[in-house]
Backbone bond lengths (Angstrom), bond angles and torsions (degrees), N, CA, C in turn:
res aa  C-N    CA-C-N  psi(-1)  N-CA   C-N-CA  omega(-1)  CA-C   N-CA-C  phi
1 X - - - 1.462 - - 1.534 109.42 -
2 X 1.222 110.54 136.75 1.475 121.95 -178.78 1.646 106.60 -57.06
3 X 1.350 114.79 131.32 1.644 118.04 163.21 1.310 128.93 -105.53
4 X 1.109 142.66 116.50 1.373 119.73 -158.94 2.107 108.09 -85.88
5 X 1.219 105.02 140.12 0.979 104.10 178.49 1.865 115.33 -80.71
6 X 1.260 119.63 -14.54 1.580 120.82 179.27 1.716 94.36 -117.33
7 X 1.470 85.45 162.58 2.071 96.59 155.02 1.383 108.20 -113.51
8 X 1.294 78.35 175.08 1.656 87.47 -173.49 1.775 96.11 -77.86
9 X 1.586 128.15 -41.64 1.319 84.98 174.53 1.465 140.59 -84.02
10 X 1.588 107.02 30.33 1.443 96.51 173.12 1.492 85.43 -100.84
11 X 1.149 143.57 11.06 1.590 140.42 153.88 1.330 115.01 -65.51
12 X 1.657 114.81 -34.78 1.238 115.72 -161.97 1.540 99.79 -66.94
13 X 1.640 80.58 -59.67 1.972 96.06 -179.71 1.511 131.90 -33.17
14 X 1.509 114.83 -38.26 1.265 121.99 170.66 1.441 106.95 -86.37
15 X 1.060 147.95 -23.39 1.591 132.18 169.55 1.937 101.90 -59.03
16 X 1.658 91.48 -41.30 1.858 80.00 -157.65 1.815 90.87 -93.88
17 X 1.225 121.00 6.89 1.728 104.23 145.00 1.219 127.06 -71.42
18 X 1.939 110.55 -28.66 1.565 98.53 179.85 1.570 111.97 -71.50
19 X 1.728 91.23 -46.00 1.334 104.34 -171.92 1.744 125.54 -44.37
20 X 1.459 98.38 -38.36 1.730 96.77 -176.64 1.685 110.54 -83.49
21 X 1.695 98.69 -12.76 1.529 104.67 -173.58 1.514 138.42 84.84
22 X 1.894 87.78 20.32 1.499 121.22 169.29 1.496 114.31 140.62
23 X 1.474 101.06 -176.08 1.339 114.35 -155.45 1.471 116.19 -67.48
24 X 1.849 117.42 -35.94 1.188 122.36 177.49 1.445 106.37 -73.73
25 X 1.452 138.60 -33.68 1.088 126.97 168.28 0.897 139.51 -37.83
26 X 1.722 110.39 -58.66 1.167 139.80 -167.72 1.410 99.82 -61.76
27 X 1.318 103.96 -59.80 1.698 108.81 -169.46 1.531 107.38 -66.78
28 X 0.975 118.95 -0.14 1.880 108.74 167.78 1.595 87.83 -89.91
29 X 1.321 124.45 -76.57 1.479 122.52 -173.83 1.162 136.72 -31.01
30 X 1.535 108.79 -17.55 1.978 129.14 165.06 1.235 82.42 -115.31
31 X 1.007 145.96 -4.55 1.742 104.50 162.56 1.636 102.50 88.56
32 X 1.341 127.50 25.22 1.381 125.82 -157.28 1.522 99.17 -127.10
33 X 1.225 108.32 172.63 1.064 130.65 -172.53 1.838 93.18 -96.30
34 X 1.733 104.61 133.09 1.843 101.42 175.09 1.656 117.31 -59.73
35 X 1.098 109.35 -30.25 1.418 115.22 -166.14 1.684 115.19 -85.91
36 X 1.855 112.99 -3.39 1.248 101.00 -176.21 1.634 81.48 -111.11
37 X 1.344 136.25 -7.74 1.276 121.83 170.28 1.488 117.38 -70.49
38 X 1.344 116.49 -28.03 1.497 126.15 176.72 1.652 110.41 -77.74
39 X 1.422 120.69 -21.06 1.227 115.80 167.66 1.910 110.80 -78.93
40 X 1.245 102.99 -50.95 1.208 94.73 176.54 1.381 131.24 -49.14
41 X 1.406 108.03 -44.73 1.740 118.30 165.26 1.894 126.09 -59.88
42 X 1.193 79.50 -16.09 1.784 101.07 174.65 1.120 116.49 -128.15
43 X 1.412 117.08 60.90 1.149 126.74 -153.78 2.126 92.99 -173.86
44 X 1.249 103.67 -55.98 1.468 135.03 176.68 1.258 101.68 -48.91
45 X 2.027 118.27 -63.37 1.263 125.93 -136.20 2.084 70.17 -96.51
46 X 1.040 128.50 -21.28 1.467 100.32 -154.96 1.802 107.92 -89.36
47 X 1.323 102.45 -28.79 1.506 114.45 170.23 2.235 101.91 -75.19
48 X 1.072 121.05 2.99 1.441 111.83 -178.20 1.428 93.17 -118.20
49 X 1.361 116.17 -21.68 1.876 131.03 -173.93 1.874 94.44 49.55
50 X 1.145 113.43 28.09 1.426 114.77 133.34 1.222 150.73 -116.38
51 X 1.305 119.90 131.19 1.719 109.77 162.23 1.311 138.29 -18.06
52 X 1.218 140.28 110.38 1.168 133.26 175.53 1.415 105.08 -119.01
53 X 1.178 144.11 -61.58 1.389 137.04 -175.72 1.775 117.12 -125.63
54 X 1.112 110.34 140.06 1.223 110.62 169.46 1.600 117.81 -114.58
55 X 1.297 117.16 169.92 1.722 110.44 -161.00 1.901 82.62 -115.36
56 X 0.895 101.10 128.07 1.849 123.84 170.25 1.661 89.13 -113.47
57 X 1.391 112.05 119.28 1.030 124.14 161.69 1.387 119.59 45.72
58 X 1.557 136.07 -119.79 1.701 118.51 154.54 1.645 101.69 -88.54
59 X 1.029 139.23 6.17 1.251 118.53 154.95 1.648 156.62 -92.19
60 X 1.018 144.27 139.42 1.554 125.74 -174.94 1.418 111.98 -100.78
61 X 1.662 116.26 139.52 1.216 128.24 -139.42 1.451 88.60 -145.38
62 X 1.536 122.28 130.39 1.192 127.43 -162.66 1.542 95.63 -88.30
63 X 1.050 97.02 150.25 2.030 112.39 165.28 1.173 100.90 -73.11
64 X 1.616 119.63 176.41 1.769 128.71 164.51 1.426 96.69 -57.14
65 X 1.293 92.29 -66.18 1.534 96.04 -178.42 1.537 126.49 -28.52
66 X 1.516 107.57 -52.03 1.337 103.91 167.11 0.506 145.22 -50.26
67 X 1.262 111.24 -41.18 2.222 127.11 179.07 1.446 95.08 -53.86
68 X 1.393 115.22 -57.90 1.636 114.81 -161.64 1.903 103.68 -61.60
69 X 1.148 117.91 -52.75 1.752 101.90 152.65 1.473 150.86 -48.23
70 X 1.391 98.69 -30.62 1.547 112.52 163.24 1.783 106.83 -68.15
71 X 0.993 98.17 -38.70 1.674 74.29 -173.94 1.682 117.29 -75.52
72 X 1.416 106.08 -40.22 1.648 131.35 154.38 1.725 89.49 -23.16
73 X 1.479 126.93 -97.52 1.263 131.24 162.99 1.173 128.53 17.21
74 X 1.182 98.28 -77.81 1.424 111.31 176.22 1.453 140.87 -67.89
75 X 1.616 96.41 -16.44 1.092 111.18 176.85 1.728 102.69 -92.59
76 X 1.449 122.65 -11.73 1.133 100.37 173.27 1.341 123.33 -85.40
77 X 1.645 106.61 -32.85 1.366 109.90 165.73 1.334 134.24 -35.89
78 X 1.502 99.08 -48.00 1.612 102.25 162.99 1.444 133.46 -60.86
79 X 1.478 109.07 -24.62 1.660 104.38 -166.50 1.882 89.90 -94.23
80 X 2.069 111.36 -11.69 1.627 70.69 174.35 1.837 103.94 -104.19
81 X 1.162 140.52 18.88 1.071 164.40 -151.44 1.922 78.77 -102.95
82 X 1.533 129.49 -72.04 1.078 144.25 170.90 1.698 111.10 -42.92
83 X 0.822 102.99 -55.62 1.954 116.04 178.41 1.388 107.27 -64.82
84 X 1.417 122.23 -7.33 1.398 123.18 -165.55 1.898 106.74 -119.73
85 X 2.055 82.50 -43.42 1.785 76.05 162.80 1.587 123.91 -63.01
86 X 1.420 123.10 -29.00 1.588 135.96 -148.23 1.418 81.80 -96.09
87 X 1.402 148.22 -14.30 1.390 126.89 176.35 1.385 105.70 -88.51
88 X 1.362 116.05 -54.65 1.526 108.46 163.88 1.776 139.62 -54.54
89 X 1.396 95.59 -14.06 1.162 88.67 152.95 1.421 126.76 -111.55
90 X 1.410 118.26 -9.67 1.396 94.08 147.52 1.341 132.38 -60.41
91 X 1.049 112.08 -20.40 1.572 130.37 168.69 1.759 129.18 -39.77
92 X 1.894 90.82 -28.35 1.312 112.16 -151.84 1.787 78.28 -121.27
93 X 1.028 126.84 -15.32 1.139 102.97 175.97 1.135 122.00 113.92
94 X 1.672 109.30 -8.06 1.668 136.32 -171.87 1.742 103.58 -91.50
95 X 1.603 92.65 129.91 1.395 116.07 -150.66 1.623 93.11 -79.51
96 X 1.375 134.03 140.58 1.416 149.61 -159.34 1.602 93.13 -92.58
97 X 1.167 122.60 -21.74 2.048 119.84 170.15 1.637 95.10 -178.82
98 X 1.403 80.16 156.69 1.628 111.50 161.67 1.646 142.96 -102.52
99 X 0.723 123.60 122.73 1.407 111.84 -172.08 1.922 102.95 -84.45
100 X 1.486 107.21 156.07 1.215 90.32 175.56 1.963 96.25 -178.95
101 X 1.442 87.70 111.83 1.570 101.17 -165.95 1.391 105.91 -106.79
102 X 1.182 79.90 122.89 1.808 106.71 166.76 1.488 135.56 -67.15
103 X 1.026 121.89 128.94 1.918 116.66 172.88 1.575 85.90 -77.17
104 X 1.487 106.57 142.18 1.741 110.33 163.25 1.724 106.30 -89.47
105 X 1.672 115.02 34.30 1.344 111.14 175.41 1.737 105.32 -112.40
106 X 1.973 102.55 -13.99 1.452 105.33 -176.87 1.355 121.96 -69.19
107 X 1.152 111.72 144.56 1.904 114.44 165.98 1.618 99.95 -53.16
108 X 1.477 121.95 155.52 1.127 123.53 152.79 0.781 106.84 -101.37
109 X 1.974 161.09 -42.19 0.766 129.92 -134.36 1.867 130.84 -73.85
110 X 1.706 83.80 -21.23 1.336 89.92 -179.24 1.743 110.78 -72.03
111 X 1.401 111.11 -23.10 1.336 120.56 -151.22 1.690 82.09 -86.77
112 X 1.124 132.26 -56.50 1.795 143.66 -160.40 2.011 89.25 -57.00
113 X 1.200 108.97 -36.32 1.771 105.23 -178.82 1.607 106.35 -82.41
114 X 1.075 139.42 -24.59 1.336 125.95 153.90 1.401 138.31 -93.63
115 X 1.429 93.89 18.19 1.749 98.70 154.12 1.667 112.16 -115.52
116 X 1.211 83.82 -18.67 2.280 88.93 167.80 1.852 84.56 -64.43
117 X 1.466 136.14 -62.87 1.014 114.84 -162.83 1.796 114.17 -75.91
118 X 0.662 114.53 -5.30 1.754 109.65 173.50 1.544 110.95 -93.09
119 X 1.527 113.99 -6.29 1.172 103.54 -151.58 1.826 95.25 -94.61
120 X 0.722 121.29 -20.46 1.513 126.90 170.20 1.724 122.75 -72.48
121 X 1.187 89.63 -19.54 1.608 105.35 173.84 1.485 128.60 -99.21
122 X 1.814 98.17 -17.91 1.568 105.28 178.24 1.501 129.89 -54.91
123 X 1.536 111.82 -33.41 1.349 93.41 162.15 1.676 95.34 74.47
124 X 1.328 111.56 47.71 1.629 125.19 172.91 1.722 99.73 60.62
125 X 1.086 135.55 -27.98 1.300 130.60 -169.04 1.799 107.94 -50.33
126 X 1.644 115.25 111.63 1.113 112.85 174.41 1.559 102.54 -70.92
127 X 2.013 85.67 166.66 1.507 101.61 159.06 0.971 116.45 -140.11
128 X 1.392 107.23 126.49 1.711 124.38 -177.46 1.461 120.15 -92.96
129 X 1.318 122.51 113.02 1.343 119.76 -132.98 2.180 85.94 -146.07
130 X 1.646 82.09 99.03 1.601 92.63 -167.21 2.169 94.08 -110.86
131 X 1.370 109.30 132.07 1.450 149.02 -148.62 1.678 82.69 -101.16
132 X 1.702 147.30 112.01 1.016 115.06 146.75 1.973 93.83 -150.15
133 X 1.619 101.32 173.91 1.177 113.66 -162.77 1.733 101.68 -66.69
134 X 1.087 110.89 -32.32 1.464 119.77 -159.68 1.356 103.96 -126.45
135 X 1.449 123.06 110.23 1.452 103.52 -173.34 1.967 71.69 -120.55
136 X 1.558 100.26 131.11 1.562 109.12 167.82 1.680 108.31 -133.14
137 X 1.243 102.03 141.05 1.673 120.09 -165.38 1.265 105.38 -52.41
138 X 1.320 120.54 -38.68 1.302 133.95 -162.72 1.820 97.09 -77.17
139 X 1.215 129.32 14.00 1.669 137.69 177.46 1.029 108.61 -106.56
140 X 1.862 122.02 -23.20 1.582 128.84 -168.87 1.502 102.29 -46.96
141 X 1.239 103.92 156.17 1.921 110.49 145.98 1.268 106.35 -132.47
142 X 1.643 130.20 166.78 1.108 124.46 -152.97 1.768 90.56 -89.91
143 X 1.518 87.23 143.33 1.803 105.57 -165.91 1.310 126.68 125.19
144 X 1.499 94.48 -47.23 2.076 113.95 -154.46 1.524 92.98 -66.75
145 X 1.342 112.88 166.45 1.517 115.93 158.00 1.531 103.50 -124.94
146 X 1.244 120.45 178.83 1.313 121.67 -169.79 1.887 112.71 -173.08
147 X 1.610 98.35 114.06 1.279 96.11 172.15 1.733 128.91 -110.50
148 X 0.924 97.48 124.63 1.675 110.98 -142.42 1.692 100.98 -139.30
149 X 1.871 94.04 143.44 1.522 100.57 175.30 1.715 112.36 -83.81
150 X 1.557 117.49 -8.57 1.642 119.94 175.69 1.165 102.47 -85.23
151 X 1.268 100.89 118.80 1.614 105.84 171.05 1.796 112.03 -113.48
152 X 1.217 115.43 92.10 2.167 97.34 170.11 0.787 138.99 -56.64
153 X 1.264 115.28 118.87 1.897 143.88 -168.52 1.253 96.40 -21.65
154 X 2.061 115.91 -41.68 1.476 105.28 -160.73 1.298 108.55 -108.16
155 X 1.531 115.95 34.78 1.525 126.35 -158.01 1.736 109.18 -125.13
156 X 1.137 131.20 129.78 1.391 149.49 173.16 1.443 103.63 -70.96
157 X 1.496 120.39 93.58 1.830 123.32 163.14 1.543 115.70 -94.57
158 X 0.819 115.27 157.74 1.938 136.67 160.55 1.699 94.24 -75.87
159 X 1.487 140.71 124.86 1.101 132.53 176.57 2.206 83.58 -86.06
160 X 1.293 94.93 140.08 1.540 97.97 170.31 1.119 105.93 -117.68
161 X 1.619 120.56 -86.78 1.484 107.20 -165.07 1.907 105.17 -116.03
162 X 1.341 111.21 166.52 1.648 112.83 153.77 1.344 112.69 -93.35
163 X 1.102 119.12 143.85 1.872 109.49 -168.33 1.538 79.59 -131.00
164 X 1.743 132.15 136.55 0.626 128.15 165.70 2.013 116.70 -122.93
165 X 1.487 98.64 125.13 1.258 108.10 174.90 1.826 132.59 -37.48
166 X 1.123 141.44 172.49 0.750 141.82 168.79 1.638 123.68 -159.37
167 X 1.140 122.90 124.03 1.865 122.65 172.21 1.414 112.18 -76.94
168 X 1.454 117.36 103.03 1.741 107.01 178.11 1.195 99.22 -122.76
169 X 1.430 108.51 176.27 1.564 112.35 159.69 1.248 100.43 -139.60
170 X 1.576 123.15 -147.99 1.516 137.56 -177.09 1.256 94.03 -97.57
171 X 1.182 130.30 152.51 1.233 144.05 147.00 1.051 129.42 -34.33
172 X 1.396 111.67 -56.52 1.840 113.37 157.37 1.334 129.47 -61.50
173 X 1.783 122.40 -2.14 1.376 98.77 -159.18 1.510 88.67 -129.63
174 X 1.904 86.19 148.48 1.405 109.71 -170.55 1.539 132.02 -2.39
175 X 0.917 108.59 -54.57 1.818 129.73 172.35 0.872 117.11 -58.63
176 X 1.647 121.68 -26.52 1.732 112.30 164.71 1.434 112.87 -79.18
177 X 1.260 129.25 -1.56 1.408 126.28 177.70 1.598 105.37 -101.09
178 X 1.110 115.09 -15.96 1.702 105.22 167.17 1.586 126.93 -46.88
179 X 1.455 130.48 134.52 1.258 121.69 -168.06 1.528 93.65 -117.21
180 X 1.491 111.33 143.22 1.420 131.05 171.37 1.471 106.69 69.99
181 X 1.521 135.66 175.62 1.073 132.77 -143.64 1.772 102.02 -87.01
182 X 1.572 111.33 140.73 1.520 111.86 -165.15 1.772 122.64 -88.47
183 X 1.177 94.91 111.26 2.048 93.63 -170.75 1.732 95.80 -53.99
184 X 1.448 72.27 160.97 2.005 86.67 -177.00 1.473 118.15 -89.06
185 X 1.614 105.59 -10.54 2.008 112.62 155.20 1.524 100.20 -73.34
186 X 1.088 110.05 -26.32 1.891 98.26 177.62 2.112 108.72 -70.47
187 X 1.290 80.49 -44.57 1.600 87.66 -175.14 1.526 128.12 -64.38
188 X 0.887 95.22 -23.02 1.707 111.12 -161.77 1.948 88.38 -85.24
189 X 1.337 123.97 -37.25 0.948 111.37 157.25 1.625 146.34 -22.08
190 X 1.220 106.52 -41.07 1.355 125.35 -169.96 1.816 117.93 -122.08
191 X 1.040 121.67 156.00 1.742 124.73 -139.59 1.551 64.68 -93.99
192 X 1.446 93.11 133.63 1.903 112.49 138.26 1.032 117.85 -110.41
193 X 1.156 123.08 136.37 1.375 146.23 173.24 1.575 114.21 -76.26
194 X 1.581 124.79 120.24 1.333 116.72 -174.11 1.669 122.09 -135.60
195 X 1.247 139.91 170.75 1.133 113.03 163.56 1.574 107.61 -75.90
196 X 1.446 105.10 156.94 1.670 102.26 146.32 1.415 114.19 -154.76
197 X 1.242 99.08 133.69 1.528 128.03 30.48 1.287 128.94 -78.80
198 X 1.401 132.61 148.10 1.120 120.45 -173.02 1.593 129.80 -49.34
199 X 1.184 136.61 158.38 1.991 124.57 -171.50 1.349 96.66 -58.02
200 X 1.878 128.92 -56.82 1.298 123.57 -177.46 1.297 97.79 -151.79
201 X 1.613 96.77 141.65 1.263 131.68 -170.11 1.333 125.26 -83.45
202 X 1.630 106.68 -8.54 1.669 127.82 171.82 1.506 96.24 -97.24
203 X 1.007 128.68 -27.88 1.508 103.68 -178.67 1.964 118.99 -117.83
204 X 1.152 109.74 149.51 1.881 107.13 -165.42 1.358 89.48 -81.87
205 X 1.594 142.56 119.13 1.006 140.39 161.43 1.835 95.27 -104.72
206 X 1.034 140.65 -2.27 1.708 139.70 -171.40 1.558 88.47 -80.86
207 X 1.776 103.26 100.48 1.534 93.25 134.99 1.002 154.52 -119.16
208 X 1.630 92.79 27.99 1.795 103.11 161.30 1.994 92.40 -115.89
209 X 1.483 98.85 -173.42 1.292 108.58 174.65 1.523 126.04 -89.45
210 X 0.929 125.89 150.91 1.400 143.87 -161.32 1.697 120.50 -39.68
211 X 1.436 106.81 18.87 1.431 115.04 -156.26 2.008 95.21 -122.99
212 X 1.514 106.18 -0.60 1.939 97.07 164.25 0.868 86.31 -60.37
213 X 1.763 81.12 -167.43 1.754 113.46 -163.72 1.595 83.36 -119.59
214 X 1.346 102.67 152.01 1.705 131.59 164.50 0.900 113.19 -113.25
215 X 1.753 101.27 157.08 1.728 102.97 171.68 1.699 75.78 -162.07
216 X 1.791 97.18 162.17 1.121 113.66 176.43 1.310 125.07 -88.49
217 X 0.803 132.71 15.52 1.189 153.88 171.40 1.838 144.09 -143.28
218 X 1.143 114.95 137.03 1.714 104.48 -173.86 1.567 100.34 -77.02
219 X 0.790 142.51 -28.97 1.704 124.43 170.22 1.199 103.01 -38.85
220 X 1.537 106.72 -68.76 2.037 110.85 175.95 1.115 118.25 -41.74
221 X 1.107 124.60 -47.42 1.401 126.46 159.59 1.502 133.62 -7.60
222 X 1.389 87.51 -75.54 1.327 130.92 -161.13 1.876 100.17 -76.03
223 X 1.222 98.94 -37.07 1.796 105.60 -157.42 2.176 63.96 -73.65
224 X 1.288 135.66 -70.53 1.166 108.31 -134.14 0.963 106.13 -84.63
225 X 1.504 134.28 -16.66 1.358 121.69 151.35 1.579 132.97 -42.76
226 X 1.096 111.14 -17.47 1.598 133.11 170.52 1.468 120.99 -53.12
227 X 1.880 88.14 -35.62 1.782 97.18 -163.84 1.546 101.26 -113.29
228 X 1.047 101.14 17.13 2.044 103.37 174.64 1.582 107.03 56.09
229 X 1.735 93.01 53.08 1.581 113.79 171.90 2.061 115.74 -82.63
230 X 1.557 95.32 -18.14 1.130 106.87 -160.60 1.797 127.29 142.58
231 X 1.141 110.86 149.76 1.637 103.60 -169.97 1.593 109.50 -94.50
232 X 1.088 122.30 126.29 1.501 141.71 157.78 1.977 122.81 -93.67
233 X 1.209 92.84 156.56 1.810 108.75 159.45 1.361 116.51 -78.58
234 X 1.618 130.31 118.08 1.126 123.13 174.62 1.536 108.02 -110.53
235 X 1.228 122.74 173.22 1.573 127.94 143.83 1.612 118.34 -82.16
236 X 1.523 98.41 128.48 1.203 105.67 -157.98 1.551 122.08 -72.64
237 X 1.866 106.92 4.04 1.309 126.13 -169.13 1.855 80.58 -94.28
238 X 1.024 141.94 -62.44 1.367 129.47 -174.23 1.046 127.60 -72.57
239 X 1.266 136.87 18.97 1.480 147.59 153.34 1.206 127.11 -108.64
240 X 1.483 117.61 -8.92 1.390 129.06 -176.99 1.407 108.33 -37.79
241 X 1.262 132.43 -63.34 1.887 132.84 -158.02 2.147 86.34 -78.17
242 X 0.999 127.09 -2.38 1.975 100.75 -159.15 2.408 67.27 -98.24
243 X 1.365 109.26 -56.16 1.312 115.92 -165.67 1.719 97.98 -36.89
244 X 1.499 104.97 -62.36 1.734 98.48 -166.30 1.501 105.05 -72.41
245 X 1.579 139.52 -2.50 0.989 133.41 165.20 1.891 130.33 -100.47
246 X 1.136 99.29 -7.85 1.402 118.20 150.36 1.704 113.19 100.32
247 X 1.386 77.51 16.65 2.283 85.02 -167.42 1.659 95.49 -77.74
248 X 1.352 112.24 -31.24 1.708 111.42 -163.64 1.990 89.65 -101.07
249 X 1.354 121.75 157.47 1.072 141.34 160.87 1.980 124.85 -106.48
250 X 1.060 110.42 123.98 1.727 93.02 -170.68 1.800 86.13 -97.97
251 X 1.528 107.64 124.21 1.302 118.97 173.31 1.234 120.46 -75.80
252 X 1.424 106.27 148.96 2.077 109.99 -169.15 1.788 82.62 -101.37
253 X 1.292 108.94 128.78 1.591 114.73 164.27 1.367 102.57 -138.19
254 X 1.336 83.32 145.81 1.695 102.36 -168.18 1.875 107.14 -86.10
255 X 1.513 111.33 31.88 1.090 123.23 166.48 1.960 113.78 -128.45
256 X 1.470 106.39 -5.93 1.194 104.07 173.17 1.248 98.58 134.12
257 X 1.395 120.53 151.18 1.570 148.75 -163.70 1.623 106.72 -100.36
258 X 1.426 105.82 -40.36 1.545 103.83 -164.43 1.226 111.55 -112.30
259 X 1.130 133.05 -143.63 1.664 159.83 -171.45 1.358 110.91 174.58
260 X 1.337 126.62 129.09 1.614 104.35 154.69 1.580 107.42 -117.52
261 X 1.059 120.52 170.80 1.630 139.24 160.39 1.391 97.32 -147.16
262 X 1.456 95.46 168.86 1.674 132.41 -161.28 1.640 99.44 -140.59
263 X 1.485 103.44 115.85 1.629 106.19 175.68 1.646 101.50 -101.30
264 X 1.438 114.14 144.43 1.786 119.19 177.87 1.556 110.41 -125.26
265 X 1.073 122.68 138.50 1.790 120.85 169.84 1.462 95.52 -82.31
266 X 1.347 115.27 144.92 1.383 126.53 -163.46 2.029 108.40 -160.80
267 X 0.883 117.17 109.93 1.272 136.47 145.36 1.420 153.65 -116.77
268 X 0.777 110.36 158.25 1.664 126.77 -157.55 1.544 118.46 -49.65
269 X 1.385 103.05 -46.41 1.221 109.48 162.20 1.785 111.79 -167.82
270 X 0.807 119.36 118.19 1.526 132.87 -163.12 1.451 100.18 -83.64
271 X 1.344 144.17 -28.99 1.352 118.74 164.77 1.543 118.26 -80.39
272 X 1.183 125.18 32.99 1.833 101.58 -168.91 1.550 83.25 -152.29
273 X 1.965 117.33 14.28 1.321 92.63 170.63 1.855 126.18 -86.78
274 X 1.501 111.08 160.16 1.222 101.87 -175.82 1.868 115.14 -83.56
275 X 1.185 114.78 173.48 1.187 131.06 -141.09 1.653 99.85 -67.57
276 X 1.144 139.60 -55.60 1.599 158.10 125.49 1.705 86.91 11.02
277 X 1.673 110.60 -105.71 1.399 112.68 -162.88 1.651 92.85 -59.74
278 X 1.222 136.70 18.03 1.924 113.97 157.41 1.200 96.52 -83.33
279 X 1.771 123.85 -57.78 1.378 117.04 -176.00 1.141 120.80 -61.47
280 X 1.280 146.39 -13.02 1.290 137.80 154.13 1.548 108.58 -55.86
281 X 1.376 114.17 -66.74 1.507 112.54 -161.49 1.705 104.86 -43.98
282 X 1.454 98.01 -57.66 2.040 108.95 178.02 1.257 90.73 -39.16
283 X 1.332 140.99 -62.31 2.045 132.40 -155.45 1.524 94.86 -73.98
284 X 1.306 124.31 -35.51 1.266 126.76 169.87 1.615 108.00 -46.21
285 X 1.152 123.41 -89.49 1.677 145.16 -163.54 1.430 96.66 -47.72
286 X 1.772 118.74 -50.78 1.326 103.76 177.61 1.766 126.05 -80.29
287 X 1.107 109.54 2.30 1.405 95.55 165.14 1.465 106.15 -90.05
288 X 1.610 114.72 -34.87 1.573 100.54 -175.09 1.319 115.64 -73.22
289 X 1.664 113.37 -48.52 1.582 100.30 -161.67 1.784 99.10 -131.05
290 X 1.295 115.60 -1.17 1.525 127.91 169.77 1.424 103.63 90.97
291 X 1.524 110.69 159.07 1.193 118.53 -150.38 1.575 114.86 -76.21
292 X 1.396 115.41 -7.28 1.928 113.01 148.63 0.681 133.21 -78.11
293 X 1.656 137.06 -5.84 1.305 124.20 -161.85 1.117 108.96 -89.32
294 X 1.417 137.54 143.37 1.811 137.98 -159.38 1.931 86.98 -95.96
295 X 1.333 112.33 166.87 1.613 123.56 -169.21 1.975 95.87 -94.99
296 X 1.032 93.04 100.92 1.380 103.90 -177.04 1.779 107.65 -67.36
297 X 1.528 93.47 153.11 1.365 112.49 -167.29 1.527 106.70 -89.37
298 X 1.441 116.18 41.75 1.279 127.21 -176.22 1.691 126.32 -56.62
299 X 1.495 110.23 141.62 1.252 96.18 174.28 1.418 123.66 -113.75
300 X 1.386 125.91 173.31 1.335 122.45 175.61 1.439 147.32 -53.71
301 X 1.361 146.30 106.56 1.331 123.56 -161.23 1.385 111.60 -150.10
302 X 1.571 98.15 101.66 1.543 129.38 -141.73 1.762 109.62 -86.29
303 X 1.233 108.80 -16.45 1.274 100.83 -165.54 1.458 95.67 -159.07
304 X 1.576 122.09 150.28 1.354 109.47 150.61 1.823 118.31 -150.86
């Protein structure tokens, strides 16, 4: 088993010798005596049998060597500075991470600004932040949060965003040269590209037959829609730069232009969460709808 030849506080000691800019400093600033800080630092370099500081006149002046340990240093201080906060707050009852699953139909941007704001406040508490096609309530465990287009009839959501669909293709392919709105014997012709599993399973979005291509993901999607593989439904937040640059086409069909969905924050049970996932939800609510608005008893509205 590994032994360490230093402690961490003869680590401490040499950060706050550079830091105060020598030995008499330091030792007022710990409260120490000068002469047990000079043992400790010579004490440090002789068990490492390297240089770390030399004394220029009344000051101490790091070696190369040193610099490349001071930063080493510092970084340990922090992870046990971290190891020390995370016991006390488990202590307190503050949850060590969060889980928190995503619909891959939600905007991030709003969501990426309320974890910049929690994230300074977490107090080491990770967040586990899982990406999937289907986020359904019935997956929760008590804690998780989850932003998701299923909402239950008998279930209390946060309404977050409207994500609205779109029919594109490539620019080059066939379907962008169609004029006036496109019949669905025209359509069914040509491969759509979809997720699967399908986005939702209550509503028929297939309007060709069961023989596109899938992929699990809208990046995939997207890459083969790129190459005039075939036309798909996108969210209209992830196509924005191909639309204003002209590579994607938004198709006129004589069955409808759009899609909508409705994304909701949804958990398991909102009185028994711990203090961590409260401050998330609060950075949550106030970026979407601000920190009064009560979690509306919203309902679903899948298509239009």
């Amino acid at each position: 088993m590994f032994r360490p030849k230093s402690t961490f506080e003869q680590w401490r000691i040499f950060q706050a010798v550079v830091d105060c800019g020598g030995y008499a400093q330091a030792a007022e600033a710990l409260n120490k005596s000068q002469s047990s800080l000079n043992h400790a630092v010579a004490k440090l370099q002789q068990s490492l049998g390297v240089p770390l500081l030399e004394v220029r006149g009344r000051k101490a002046v790091l070696t190369p060597a040193g610099e490349i340990f001071l930063k080493r240093a510092r970084q340990l201080s922090q992870q046990v500075e971290e190891l020390e906060n995370l016991a006390n707050n488990l202590e307190r009852q503050w949850e060590p991470q969060i889980n928190l699953y995503v619909s891959a139909l939600q905007p991030r941007d709003r969501l990426y600004r309320a974890l910049a704001s929690f994230y300074p406040r977490s107090r080491g508490c990770r967040v586990n932040l899982h990406e999937r096609i289907h986020c359904h309530f019935n997956a929760l465990q008590p804690g998780d949060l989850m932003l998701s287009e299923h909402l239950p009839g008998d279930r209390t959501g946060l309404l977050l965003d409207e994500v609205c669909l779109l029919p594109l293709c490539a620019a080059s392919h066939p379907l962008a040269q169609e004029e006036g709105p496109i019949r669905s014997d025209v359509l069914i012709g040509y491969n759509q590209i979809s997720l699967h599993p399908p986005i939702h399973r209550s509503v028929d979005w297939n309007d060709a037959d069961d023989t596109g291509w899938k992929a699990t993901h809208y990046h995939e999607v997207l890459a083969m829609l790129r190459l005039g593989l075939g036309y798909a439904w996108l969210p209209r937040h992830l196509v924005e730069r191909e639309l204003a640059e002209g590579s994607l086409i938004q198709l006129d069909l004589e069955s409808g232009n759009e899609r909508h969905l409705y994304t909701y924050l949804l958990t398991l049970s909102p009185e028994s969460l711990g203090p961590a996932t409260e401050l998330l939800l609060r950075c949550l609510r106030n970026e979407y709808q601000g920190e009064s608005s009560p979690l509306p008893h919203a309902q679903p509205q899948h298509g239009k």
